[in-house]
C-alpha positions in Angstrom: 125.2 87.2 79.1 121.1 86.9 79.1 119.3 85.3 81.7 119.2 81.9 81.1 117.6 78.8 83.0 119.7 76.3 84.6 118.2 75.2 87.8 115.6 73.4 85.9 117.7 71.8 83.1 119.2 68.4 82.8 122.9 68.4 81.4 122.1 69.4 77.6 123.3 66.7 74.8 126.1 68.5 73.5 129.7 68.3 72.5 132.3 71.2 71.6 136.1 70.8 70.7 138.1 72.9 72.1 140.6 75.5 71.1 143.0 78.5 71.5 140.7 81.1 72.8 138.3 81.7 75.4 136.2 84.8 74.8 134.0 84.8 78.0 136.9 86.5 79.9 136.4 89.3 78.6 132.6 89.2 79.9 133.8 88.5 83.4 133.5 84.8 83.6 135.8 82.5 83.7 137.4 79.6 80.7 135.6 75.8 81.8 138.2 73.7 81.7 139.2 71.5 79.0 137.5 68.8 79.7 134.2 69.8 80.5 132.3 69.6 77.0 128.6 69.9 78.6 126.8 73.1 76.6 123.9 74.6 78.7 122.8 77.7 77.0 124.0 79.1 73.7 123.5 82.7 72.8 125.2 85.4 70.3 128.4 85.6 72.8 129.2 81.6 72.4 128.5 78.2 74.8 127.9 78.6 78.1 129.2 75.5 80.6 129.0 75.6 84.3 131.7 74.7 86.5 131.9 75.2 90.3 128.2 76.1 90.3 129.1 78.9 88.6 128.4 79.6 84.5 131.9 79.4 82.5 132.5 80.3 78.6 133.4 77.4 76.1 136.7 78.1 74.2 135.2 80.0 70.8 137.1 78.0 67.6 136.2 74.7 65.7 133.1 73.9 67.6 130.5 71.3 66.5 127.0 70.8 68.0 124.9 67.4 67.6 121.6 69.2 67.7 120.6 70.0 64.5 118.9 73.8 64.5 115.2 74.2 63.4 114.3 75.7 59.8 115.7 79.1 59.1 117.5 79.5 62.4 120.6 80.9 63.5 121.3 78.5 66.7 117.6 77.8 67.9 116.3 75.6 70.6 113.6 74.9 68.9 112.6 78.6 67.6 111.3 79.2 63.7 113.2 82.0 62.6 115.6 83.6 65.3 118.7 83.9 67.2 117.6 83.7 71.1 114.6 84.6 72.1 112.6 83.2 75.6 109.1 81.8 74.6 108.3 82.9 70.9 107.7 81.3 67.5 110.8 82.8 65.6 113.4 82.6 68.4 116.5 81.5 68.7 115.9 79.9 72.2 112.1 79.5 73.1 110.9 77.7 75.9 107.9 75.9 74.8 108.0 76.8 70.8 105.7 74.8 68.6 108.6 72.8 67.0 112.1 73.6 68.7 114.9 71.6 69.7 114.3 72.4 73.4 110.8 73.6 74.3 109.5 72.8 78.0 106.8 71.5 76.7 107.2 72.1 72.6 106.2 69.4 70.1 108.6 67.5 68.3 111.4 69.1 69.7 114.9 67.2 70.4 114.7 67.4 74.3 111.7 69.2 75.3 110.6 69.2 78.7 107.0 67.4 78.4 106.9 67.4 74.6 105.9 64.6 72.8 108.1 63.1 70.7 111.6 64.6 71.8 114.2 62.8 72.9 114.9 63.7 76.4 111.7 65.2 77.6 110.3 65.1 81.0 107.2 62.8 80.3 107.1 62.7 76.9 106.1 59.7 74.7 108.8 58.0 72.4 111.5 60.2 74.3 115.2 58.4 73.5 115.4 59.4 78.1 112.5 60.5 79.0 112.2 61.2 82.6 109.1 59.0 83.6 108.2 58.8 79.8 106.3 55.8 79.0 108.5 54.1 76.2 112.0 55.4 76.8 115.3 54.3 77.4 116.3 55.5 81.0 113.1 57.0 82.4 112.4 58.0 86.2 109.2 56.3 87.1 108.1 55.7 83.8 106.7 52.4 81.7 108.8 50.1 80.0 112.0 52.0 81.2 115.5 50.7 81.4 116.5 51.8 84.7 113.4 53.3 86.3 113.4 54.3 90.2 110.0 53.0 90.8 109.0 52.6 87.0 106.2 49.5 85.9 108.7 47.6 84.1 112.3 49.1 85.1 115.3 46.8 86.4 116.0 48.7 89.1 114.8 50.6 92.0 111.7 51.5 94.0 107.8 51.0 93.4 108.0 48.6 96.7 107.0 50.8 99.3 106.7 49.2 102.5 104.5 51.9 103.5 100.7 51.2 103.9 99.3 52.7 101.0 95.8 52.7 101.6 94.3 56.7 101.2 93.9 58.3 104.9 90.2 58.3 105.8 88.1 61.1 104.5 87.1 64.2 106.2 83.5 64.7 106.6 82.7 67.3 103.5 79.5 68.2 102.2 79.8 68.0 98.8 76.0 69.8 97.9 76.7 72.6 96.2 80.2 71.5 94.8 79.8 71.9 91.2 83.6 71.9 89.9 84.1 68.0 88.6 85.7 68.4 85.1 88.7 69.4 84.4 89.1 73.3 84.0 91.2 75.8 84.4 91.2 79.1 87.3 92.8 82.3 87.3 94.7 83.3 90.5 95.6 86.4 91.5 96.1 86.7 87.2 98.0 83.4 86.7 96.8 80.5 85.5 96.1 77.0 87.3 95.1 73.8 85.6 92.9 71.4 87.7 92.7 67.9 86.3 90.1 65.4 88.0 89.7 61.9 88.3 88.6 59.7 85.5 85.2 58.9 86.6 85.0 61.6 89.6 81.7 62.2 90.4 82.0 64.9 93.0 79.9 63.2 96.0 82.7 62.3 98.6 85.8 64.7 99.5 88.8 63.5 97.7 92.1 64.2 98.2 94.3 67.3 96.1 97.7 67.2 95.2 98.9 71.0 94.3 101.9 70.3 91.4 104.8 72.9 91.2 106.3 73.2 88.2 110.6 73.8 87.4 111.8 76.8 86.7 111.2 78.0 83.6 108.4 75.7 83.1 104.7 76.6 83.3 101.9 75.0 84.5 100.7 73.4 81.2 104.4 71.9 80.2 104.1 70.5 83.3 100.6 69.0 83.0 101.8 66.7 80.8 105.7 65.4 82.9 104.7 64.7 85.9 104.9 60.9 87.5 103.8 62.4 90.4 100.4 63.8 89.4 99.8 60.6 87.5 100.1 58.0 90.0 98.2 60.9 91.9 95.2 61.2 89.1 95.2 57.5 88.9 94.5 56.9 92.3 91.4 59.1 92.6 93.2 62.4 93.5 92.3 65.9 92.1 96.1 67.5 90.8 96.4 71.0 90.4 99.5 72.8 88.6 100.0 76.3 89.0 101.9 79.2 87.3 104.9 80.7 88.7 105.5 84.2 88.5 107.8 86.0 86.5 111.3 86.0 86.9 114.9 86.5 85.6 114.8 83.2 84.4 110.9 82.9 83.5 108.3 81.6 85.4 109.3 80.6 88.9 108.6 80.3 92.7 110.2 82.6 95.6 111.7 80.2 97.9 113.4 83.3 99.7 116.7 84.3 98.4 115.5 83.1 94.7 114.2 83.3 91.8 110.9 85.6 91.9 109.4 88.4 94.1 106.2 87.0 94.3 104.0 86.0 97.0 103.9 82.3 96.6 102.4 81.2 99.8 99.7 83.8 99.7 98.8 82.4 96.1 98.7 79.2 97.4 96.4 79.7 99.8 94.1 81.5 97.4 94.0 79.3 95.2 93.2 76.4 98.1 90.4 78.8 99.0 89.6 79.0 96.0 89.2 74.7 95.0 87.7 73.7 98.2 84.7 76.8 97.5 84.0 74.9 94.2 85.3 71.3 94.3 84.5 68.8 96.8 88.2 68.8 97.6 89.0 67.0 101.6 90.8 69.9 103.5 92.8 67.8 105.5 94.3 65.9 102.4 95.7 68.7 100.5 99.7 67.8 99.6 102.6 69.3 97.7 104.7 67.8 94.9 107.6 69.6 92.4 110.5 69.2 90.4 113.6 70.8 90.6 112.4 74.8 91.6 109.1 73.1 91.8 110.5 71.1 94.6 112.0 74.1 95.8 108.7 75.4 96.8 107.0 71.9 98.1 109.9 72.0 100.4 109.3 75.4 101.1 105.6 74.7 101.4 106.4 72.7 104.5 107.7 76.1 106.7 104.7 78.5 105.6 101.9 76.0 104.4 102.0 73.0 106.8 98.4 74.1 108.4 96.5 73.8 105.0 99.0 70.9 103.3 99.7 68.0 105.0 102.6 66.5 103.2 104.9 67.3 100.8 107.2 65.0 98.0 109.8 67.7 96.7 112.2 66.5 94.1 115.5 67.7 93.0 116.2 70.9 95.1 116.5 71.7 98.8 115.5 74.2 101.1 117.6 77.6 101.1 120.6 77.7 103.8 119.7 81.4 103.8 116.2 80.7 105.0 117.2 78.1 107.6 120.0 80.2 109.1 117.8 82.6 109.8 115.6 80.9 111.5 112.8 81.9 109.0 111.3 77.7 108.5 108.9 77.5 111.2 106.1 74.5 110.6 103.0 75.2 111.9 103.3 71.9 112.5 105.1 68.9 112.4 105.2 68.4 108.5 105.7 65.1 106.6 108.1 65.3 103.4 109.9 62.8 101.2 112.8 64.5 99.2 114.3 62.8 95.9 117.9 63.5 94.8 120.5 62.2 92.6 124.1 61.6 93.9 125.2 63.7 90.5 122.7 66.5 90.2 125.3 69.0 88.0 122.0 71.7 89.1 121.0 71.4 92.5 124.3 69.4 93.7 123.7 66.4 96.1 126.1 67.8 98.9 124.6 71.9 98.7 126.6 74.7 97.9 126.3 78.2 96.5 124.5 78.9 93.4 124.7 82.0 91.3 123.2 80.8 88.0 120.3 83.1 88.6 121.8 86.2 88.2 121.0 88.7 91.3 119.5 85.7 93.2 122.3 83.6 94.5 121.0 81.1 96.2 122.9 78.4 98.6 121.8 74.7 99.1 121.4 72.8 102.3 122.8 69.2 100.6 120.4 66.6 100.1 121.7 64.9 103.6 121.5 68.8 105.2 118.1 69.0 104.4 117.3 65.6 106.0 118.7 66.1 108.8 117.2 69.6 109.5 113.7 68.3 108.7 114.6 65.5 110.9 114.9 68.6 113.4 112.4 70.7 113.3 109.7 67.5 112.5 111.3 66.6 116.2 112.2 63.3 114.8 114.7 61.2 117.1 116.8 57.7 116.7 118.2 56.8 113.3 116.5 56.5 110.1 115.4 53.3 108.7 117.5 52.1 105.7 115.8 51.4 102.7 112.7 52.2 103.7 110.0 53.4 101.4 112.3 51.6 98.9 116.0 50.9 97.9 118.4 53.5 98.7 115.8 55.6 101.1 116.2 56.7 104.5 113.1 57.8 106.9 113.2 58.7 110.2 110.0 57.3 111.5 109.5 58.8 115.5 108.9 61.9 115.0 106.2 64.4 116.6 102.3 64.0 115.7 103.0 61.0 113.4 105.3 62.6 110.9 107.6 61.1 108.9 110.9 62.5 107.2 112.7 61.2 104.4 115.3 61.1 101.6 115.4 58.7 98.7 119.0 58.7 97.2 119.0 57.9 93.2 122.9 57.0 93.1 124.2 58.1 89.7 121.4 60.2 89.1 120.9 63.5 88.1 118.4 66.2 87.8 115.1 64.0 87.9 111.9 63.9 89.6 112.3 60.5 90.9 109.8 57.6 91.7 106.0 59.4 91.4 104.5 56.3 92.7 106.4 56.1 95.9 105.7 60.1 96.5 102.4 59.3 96.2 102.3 56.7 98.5 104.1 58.4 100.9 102.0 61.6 100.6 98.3 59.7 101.4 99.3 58.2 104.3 99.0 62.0 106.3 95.7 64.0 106.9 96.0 67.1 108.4 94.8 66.9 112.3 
């Protein structure tokens, strides 16, 4: 089977009917059960589910699909012309193809990550669930939602932080000589990082940066465009940066140890904060970490190498790696502030951890959304219990913890793979300047 992304995908919109035979067998993975009928990747071998975190082959006969292909293709998501390819017009399977049915970040694709008219994208407009979209039906933080956690018109959920969410003072920065204040983009260490400012910045007081990791798979510019995070961020005066991931088996990712790249993600981190505070007016002491899904992988892992250059972190929808914690390899320069987001049914990054092999040669296990709590609870020094519903409904934070941190975990009960509330990561996130 190809490499194929998982750990930054939703549960896919499809439906198969079963039958007599299961062909994936034969490839070394085992039959998913009858009853699962959720597709995750498609290639030439057949339909791909995942049970027991763990891929598993859909049974072969009599199949139907209720995503219609794009012109002249085989089985695209979202490619022109071809059977499977990662990335490209004419594939079968591109992430982020000009039309597909799947793009991270496509146009007019079915459920494109970002796109923007699809109908489950992460921030998209007009999405049927987009996740913080601004007119869909279930969206995560987003306007006129259904259910939104946090969202400007949702039914239920956060957006009442209890938190004082006035911005931590400013450093004292001289900003002469500063002459980054419009939006632009760098190259780091030969990836690209967008760097979106302010509407009306003017460059002549040290603001606040919020560095934006994007999921697996993703890239920084699919990413520009999903975020609730970045926007409650850019809307309250903050400079957002997002960032490319390296290349990996599953394309463009972070290495949060064990998985899913080789690259040195700290060390580009820190050149690229070197590189923004050198030509934007950027406050050194307000420099914080957001992401989704692998993206939260790494703001979580941002807390054990980054905590002397970013003060707070808001991961969402992934946890730190068991395999970096047992080995005593987290170590805070500090006591770090962090805010995780994590739906109760995750089908990627399961609520209660586990072992996860979707990324072929770079299994990876998860602490458990209550795990991770507790061990940032730990090392943050953090004693007593947490306080119940506090930022918002169905959040936890312990509150007496060493040098003023706080740690927390907001729980989005029949959720799934989804950023969360932006608004209440932001608010949580300003509160902390580095010392």
């Amino acid at each position: 089977m190809r490499a194929c992304t998982v750990l930054s995908l939703v549960t896919l919109l499809l439906t198969t009917k079963a039958s007599a035979e299961c062909w994936s067998e034969r490839l070394g993975w085992p039959c998913c059960s009858k009853g699962n009928t959720d597709v995750y990747y498609v290639d030439e071998d057949g339909e791909w589910g995942v049970e027991n975190d763990d891929w598993c082959g859909m049974e072969e006969e009599d199949t139907s699909i209720n995503i219609q292909p794009s012109d002249n293709g085989n089985n695209p998501w979202g490619g022109d012309q071809g059977g499977n390819p990662f990335g490209g017009q004419g594939g079968g399977m591109p992430w982020g193809g000009d039309q597909g049915g799947n793009p991270f970040g496509g146009q007019g694709g079915g459920m494109p990550w970002g796109g923007d008219q699809g109908g489950n994208p992460f921030g998209g407009q007009g999405g049927g669930m987009p996740w913080g979209g601004d007119q869909g039906g279930n969206p995560f933080g987003g306007q006129g939602g259904g259910n939104p956690w946090g969202g400007d018109q949702g039914n239920q959920g956060g957006g009442n932080s209890n938190y004082d969410t006035t911005p931590a003072t400013g450093s004292d920065v001289d900003c002469s000589g500063k002459t980054l204040k419009s939006n632009t983009n760098l190259t780091i260490n030969g990836r690209k990082v967008i760097v979106k400012f302010p509407s009306g910045y003017t460059g002549n007081k040290a603001t606040p940066l919020l560095i934006n990791y994007h999921p697996i798979g993703g890239s920084a510019s699919q990413w520009e465009g999903g975020s609730q995070t970045a926007k409650a961020a850019l809307s309250d005066g903050a400079i957002v940066a997002f960032m490319d991931g390296a290349q990996g088996p599953m394309g463009q990712a972070w290495n949060v140890g064990p998985c899913c790249t080789d690259a040195d993600d700290v060390q580009f981190t820190r050149n690229f904060i070197k590189e923004i505070t050198s030509k934007a007016c950027v406050d050194p002491k307000r420099i914080y970490a957001a992401g989704f899904s692998m993206g939260g992988g790494m703001s979580n892992y941002a807390g054990c190498y980054l905590a002397d250059v970013i003060a707070a972190a808001a991961p969402s929808a992934f946890d730190l790696a068991k395999e970096i914690v047992d080995a005593g390899k987290c170590k805070p320069a500090r006591p770090f502030p962090i805010l995780n987001f994590r739906g109760t049914q995750d089908p990627i990054v399961m609520y209660n951890g586990g072992l996860s092999q979707v990324v072929q040669g770079k299994p990876i296990t998860f602490m458990g959304a209550k795990n991770n709590l507790k061990e940032w609870a730990k090392m943050n020094g953090c004693t007593g219990s947490p306080v119940q519903n506090n930022p918002g409904n169905n959040c936890e934070m312990y509150e007496n913890c060493d040098g003023g941190a706080k740690v927390g975990l907001c729980t989005i009960n029949g959720g799934g793979h989804s950023e969360g509330d932006g608004r209440m990561g932001w608010n949580f996130l300003k509160q902390f300047k580095l010392p």
